[in-house]
Phi, psi and omega in degrees: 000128183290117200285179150135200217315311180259155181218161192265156180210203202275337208239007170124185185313110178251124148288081203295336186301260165001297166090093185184129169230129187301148173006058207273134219297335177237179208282128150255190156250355168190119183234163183258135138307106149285319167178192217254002137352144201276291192299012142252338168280056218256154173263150189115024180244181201256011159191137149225139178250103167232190193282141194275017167263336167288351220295321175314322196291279172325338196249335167293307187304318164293308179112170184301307230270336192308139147288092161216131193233145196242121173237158173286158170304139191072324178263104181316149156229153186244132158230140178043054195087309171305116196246109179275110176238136160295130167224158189282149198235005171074357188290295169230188208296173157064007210248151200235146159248140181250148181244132167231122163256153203191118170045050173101327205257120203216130183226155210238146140264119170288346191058222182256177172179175185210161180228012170287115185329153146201151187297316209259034138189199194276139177310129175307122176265095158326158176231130159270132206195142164301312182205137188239156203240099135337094154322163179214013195335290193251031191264091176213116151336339175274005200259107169257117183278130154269148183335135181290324175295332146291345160282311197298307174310327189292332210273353191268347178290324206278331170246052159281318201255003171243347152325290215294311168316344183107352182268152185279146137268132197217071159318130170256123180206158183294142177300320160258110214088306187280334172281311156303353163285318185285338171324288182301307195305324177283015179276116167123340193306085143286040179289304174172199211270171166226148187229169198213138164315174169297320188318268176326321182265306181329300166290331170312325171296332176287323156306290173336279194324316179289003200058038162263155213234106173231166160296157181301156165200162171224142178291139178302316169337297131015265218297128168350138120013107176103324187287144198278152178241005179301115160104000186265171176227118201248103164293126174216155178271161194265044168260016157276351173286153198061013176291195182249350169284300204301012195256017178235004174254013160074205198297094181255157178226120193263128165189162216238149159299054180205174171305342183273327174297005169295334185281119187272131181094051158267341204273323198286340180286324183291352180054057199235095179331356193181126173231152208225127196243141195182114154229165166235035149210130204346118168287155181335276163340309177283341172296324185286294190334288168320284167342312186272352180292334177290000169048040205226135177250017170216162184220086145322089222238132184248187177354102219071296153250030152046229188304226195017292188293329199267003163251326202279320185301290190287354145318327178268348144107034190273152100342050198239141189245132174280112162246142204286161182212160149270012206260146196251345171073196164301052219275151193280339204260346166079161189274166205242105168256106181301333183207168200286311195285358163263159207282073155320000000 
């Protein structure tokens, strides 16, 4: 293990100089946030600090009682020497890589991230670093993204064409970040109204309230008795799929969002009509890229194909190493949402 500002311990990444843990799996006395996602966001700890662009996201996720204090992107803090800066990291709305520095010596977390544009949060910044601490979510060569503006069009011909038939459409996508997003692509859309799980709107309202710019919605919860949902488009997360909510939009079209539809016979395991490949976390090519804008002669590679990226890295004459983690990436089966009014 490469020694120096961080060390992995049972409760997660620590900064002992700081006395600070980056996402940490368990209850601390100070943790930093990348970003408000449940498997980075964990609850009980007695103070946390992350970027105030996330501050909405984040605080629907803790609840009123969370001790969270928000600093901007760029503005340092410095503890016990250690000069902590937040940088945008592209994932979702708020999601931050944090950099720390100590005597000349500077180390990055990317938390999760993408380097793909997207409206609804801030662009992924490099960082420059001694050692950079990396996801490995899609780190497979096959995982190649085509243009999100080709994910959009498309998604916007399947639900044109289940209008003309008459059918609801019903993308499953994570409630936070990935449903706001197909939200902005679909901004200009007159196919017909879009509705939103309880999940999916709630945070949606927190986006807006941060000032993204999303399509109009209405929550389903909302609508009369009765209202026909034929030609419409419905966001849910996806452990709504095969519930007993879905019995009140008739005659449906299914389909699901994410980075795993690159994979074949993933749509075919979900029993899903339709798959859309849209992740908000790098694919192979931006994963190398990245590594290398940051110039860091040593790499930490966490959570998904690990021990792969970390042979392709050191082929490349990197200093890089596999560290165990809890953070769950893009998991395809999605978080367990009990009812339309819980928070996926």
């Amino acid at each position: 293990m490469i020694k120096g500002m961080l060390q992995l311990t049972e409760r997660g990444l620590y900064c002992a100089a700081a006395d600070v843990y980056i996402d940490p799996w368990l209850p601390v006395d100070r943790a930093i946030i990348t970003h408000a996602h449940g498997d980075h966001a964990r609850w009980g700890s007695k103070h946390y600090l992350a970027s105030r662009d996330g501050g909405r996201v984040l605080r629907t996720r803790m609840g009123a009682d969370a001790n969270i204090e928000l600093i901007d992107y760029g503005e340092p803090r410095t503890i016990n020497g250690v000069r902590i800066t937040l940088v945008p990291a592209g994932h979702i709305l708020g999601s931050a890589q944090v950099r720390l520095e100590l005597d000349g010596d500077v180390w990055c977390v990317s938390g999760d991230y993408k380097t793909e544009p997207d409206p609804t949060c801030s662009a992924f910044e490099p960082v420059r670093c001694n050692t950079f601490i990396t996801e490995s979510t899609f780190g497979l060569p096959i995982y190649r993204w085509c243009s999100q503006h080709e994910t959009f069009a498309d998604m916007r011909t399947w639900w044109a064409e289940n209008a003309a038939l008459g059918r609801a459409s019903i993308i499953y996508a994570y409630a936070l970040g990935k449903a706001q997003r197909i939200l902005a692509g679909m901004l200009g859309a007159d196919i017909g109204p879009i509705y939103t799980h309880g999940a999916v709107e709630r945070l949606t309202n927190d986006y807006r309230e941060s000032g993204i710019t999303l399509h109009p919605t209405s929550p389903v919860v909302a609508q009369p008795k009765g209202t026909s949902f034929a030609g419409s488009l419905i966001i849910a997360p996806p452990s709504a799929a095969g519930s007993t909510w879905l019995r009140r939009f008739g005659d449906i079209s299914t389909a699901f969002a994410s980075g795993w539809m690159q994979v074949r016979g993933a749509r075919r395991r979900r029993s899903l009509d339709k798959g859309f490949i849209l992740s908000d976390h790098v694919d192979w090519p931006a994963l190398i890229e990245a590594v290398a804008a940051t110039g860091a002669e040593n790499v930490w590679v966490t959570h998904g194909y690990r021990e792969q990226v970390v042979r392709y890295l050191t082929d490349k004459g990197l200093a890089a190493q596999a560290i165990a983690s809890h953070w769950e990436g893009e998991d395809e089966q999605g978080p367990a949402v009990a009812d339309e009014e819980a928070i996926a």
